[in-house]
C-alpha positions as CSV (number, residue, x, y, z in Angstrom):
1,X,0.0,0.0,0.0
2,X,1.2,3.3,-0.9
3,X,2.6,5.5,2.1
4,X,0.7,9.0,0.5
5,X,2.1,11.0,3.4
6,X,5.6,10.4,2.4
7,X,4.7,10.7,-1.1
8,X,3.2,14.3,-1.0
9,X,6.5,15.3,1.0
10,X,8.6,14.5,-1.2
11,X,6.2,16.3,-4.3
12,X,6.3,19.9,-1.8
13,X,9.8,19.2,-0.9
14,X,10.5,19.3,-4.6
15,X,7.7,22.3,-4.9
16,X,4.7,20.5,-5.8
17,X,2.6,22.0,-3.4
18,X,-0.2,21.3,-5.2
19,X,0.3,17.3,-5.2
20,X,-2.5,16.2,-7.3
21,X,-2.4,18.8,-10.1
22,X,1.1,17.8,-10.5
23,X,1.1,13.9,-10.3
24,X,-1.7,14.6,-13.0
25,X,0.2,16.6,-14.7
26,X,3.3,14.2,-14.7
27,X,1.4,10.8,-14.9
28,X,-1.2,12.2,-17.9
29,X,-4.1,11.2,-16.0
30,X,-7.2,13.0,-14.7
31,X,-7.4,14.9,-11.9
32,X,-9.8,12.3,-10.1
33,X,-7.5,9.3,-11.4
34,X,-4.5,10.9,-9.4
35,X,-6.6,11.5,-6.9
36,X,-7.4,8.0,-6.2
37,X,-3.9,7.1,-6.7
38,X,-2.7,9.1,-4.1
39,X,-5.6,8.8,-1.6
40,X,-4.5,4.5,-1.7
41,X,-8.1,4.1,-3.9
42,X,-6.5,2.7,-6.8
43,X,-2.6,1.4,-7.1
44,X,0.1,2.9,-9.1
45,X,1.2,1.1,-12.3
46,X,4.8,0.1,-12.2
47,X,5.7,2.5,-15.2
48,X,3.9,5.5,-13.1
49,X,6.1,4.4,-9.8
50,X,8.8,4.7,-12.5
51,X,7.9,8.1,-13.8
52,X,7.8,9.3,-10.0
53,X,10.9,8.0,-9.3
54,X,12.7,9.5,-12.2
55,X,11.1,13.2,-11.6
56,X,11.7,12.8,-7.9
57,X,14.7,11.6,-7.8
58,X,13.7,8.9,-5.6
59,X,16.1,5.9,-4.6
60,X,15.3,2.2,-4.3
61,X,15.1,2.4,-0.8
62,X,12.1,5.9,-1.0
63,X,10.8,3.7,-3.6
64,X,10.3,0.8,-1.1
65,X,8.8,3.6,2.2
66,X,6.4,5.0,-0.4
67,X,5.1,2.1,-2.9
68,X,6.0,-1.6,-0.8
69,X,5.8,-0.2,2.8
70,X,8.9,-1.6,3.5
């Protein structure tokens, strides 16, 4: 399950404030569809966990707090 409070620090610690817009934004989905994603509704696709990573700069190990829970 996806740890969404340590995923929305890391977007405003890189400036997304507004976290949905932007995971919107950077995943091409609807507002409502990263919405879900974020809220734990719906799970991230591995290629979106990718695309976060990338734009984040995330490592394995932020990978595993925020998408494995590990």
């Amino acid at each position: 399950m996806t740890n969404t409070n340590l995923l929305k620090s890391v977007m405003v610690l890189r400036g997304d404030e507004n976290y949905v817009e932007a995971l919107a934004a950077l995943l091409g989905v609807a507002r409502g569809t990263a919405s879900s994603r974020i809220a734990g509704k719906s799970e991230f696709t591995q290629s979106e966990i990718a695309m976060i990573a990338k734009h984040y700069d995330l490592t394995a190990e932020d990978i595993n707090k925020i998408f494995i829970g590990e």
